[in-house]
C-alpha positions as CSV (number, residue, x, y, z in Angstrom):
1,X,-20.8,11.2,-0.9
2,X,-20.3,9.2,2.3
3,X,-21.4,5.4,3.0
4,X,-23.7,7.1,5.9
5,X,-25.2,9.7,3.6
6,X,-26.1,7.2,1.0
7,X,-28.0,5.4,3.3
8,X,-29.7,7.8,5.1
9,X,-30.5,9.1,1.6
10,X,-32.1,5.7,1.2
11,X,-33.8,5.3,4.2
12,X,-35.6,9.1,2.9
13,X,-36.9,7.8,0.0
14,X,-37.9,4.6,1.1
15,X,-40.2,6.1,3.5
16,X,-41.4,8.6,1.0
17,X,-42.3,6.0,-1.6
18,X,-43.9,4.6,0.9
19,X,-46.3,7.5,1.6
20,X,-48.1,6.9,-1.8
21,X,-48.4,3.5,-2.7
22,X,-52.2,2.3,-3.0
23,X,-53.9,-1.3,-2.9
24,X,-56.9,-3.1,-3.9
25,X,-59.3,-4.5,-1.9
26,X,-60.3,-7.6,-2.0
27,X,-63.8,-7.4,-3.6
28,X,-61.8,-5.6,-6.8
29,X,-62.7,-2.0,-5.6
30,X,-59.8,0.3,-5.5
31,X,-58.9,2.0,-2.3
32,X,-55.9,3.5,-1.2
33,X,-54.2,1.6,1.2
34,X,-55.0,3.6,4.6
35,X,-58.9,3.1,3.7
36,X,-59.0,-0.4,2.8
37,X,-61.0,-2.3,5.6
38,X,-59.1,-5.0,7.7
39,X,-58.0,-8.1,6.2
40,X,-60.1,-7.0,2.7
41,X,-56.4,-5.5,1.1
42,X,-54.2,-6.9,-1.3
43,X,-51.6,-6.2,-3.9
44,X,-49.0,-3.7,-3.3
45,X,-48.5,-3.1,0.5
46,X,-46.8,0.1,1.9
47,X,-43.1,-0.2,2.8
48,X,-41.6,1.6,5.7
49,X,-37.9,2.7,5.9
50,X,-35.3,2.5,7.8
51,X,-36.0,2.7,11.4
52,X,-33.3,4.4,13.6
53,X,-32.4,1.3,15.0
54,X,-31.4,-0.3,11.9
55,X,-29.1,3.1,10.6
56,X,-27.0,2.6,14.0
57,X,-26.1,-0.9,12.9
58,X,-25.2,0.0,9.3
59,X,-22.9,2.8,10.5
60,X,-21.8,0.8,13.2
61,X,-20.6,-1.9,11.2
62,X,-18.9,0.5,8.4
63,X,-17.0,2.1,11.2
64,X,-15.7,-1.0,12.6
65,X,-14.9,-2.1,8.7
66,X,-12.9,1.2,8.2
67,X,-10.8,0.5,11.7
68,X,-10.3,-3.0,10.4
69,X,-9.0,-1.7,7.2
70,X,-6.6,0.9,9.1
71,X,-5.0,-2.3,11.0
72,X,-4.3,-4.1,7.6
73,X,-2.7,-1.7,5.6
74,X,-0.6,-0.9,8.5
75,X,0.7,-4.4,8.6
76,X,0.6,-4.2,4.8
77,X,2.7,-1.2,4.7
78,X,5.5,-3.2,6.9
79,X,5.2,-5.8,4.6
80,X,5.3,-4.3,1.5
81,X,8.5,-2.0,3.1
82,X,10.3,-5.5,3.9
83,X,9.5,-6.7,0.0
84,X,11.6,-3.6,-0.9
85,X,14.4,-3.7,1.2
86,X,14.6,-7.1,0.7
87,X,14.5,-6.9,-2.9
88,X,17.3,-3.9,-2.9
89,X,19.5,-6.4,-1.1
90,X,19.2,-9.3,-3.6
91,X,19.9,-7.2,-6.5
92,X,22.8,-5.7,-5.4
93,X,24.0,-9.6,-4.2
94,X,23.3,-10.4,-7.7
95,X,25.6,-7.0,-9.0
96,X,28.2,-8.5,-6.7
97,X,28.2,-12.3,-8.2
98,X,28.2,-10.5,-11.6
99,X,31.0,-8.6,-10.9
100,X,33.0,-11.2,-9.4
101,X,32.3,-13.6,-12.8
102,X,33.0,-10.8,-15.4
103,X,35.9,-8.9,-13.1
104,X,33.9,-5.6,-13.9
105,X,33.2,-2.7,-11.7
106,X,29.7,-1.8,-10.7
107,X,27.7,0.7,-8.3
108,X,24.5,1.2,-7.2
109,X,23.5,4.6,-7.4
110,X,20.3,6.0,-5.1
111,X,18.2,9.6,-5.3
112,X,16.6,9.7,-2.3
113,X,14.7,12.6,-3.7
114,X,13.2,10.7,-6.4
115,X,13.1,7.4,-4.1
116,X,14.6,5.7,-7.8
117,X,18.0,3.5,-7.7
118,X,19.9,2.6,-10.6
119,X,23.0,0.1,-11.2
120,X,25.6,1.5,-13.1
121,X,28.9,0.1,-15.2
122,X,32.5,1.7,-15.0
123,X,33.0,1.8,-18.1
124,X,36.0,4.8,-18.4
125,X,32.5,6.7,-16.9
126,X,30.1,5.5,-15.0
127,X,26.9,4.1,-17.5
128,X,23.4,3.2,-16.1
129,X,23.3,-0.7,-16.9
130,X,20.8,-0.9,-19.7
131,X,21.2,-4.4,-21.3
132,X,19.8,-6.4,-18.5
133,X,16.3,-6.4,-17.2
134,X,16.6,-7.6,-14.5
135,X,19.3,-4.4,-13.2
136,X,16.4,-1.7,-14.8
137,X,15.9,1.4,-12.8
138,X,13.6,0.6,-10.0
139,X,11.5,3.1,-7.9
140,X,10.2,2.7,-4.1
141,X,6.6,3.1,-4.1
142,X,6.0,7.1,-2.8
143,X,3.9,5.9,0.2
144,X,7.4,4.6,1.7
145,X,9.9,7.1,2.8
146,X,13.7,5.7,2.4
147,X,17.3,6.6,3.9
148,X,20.3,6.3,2.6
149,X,23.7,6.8,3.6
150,X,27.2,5.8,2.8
151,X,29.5,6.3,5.6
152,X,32.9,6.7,3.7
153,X,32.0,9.8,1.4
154,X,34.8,10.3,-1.4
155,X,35.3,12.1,-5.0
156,X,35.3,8.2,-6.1
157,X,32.1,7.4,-4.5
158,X,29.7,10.8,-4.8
159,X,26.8,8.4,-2.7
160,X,27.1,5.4,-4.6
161,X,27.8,1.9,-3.2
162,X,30.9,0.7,-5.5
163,X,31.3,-2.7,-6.2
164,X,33.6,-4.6,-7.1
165,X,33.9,-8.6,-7.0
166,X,32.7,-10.0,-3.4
167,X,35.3,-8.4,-1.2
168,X,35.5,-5.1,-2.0
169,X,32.0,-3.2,-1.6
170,X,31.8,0.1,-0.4
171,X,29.6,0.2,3.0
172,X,26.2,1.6,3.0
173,X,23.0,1.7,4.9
174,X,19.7,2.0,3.2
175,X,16.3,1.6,5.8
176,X,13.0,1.9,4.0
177,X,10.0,2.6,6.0
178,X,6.9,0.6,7.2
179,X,4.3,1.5,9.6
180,X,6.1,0.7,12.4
181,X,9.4,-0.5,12.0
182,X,12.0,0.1,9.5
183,X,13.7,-2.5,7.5
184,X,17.2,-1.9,7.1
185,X,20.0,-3.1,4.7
186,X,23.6,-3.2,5.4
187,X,26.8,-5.1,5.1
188,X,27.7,-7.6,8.1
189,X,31.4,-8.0,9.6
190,X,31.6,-10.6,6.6
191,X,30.5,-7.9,3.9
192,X,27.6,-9.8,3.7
193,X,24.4,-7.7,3.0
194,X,21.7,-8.3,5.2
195,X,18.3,-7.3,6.1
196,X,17.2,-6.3,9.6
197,X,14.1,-5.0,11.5
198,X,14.3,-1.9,13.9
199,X,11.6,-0.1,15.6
200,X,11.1,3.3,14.5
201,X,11.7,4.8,18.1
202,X,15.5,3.0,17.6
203,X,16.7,4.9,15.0
């Protein structure tokens, strides 16, 4: 049931109620309300109900509260896409800082599909890292659609962003989407992994 219906459901029974409610008159004698002389009634007076007027407000105002509600999760969904993509990129900085201290090989492995990424340990085979919290399997929310692409496709690599101390990192582009503009994560000239806004219209 609808915000409108429920009030025009009220207004209904409102003005039926108010159809049958009786009063006493002054001088004690019971009368319904229609019959009681002017000024002699008392008690229980007869309530009207919604006037048309009044409905048009309501439903006004619960319109311009849905539209108002449509603007902010827009911006919310931009923000919420930027969270992500943000978060993505400090991970896989901290993978990188991790890798460099311990002089172990990790990757970052992505399913688009699923919208899930994983880190993962060469370890002879490649091993989902399950010893640290922080490196868990993480999923985008399913309201967010994601891209992901690693330009230099080899056996070695199967989509997965290897890395490997702080110079060597495979390149990668991974853009998560907001309402209007996607938020994009990438290495710099520098291999440094950054995060960047671009219209939707520019990609």
């Amino acid at each position: 049931m609808t915000i409108v219906q429920s009030i025009l459901q009220i207004a209904i029974h409102k003005h039926d109620a108010g159809k049958d409610q009786s009063g006493v008159c002054v001088d004690g004698s019971p009368h319904h309300a229609a019959r009681c002389p002017v000024g002699r009634q008392t008690g229980i007076r007869r309530q009207n109900g919604f006037t048309l007027l009044e409905i048009m407000v309501v439903v006004a105002l619960v319109v311009l509260t849905v539209s108002l509600v449509g603007v902010n999760l827009g911006r919310d969904l931009d923000q919420i896409a930027q969270l992500e993509a943000r978060r993505f990129a400090r991970l896989t900085e901290h993978v990188r800082d991790v890798s460099m201290i311990s002089g172990r090989i990790y990757a970052v492995e992505i399913d688009q599909k699923r919208k899930r990424y994983q880190f993962l340990l060469a370890d002879n085979e490649w091993k989902p890292v399950t010893r640290d919290d922080v490196l868990r399997p993480r999923y985008f929310p399913d309201y967010l659609s994601i891209r992901f692409e690693v330009p230099q496709q080899t056996v070695a690599h199967r989509g997965r962003v290897i890395i490997q101390g702080l110079d060597e990192i495979t390149p990668f582009r991974l853009a998560v989407a907001g309402d209007e503009f996607w938020h994009v994560v990438s290495l710099d000239d520098s291999l440094n992994i950054r995060v960047e806004r671009t219209r939707k219209d520019d990609i």
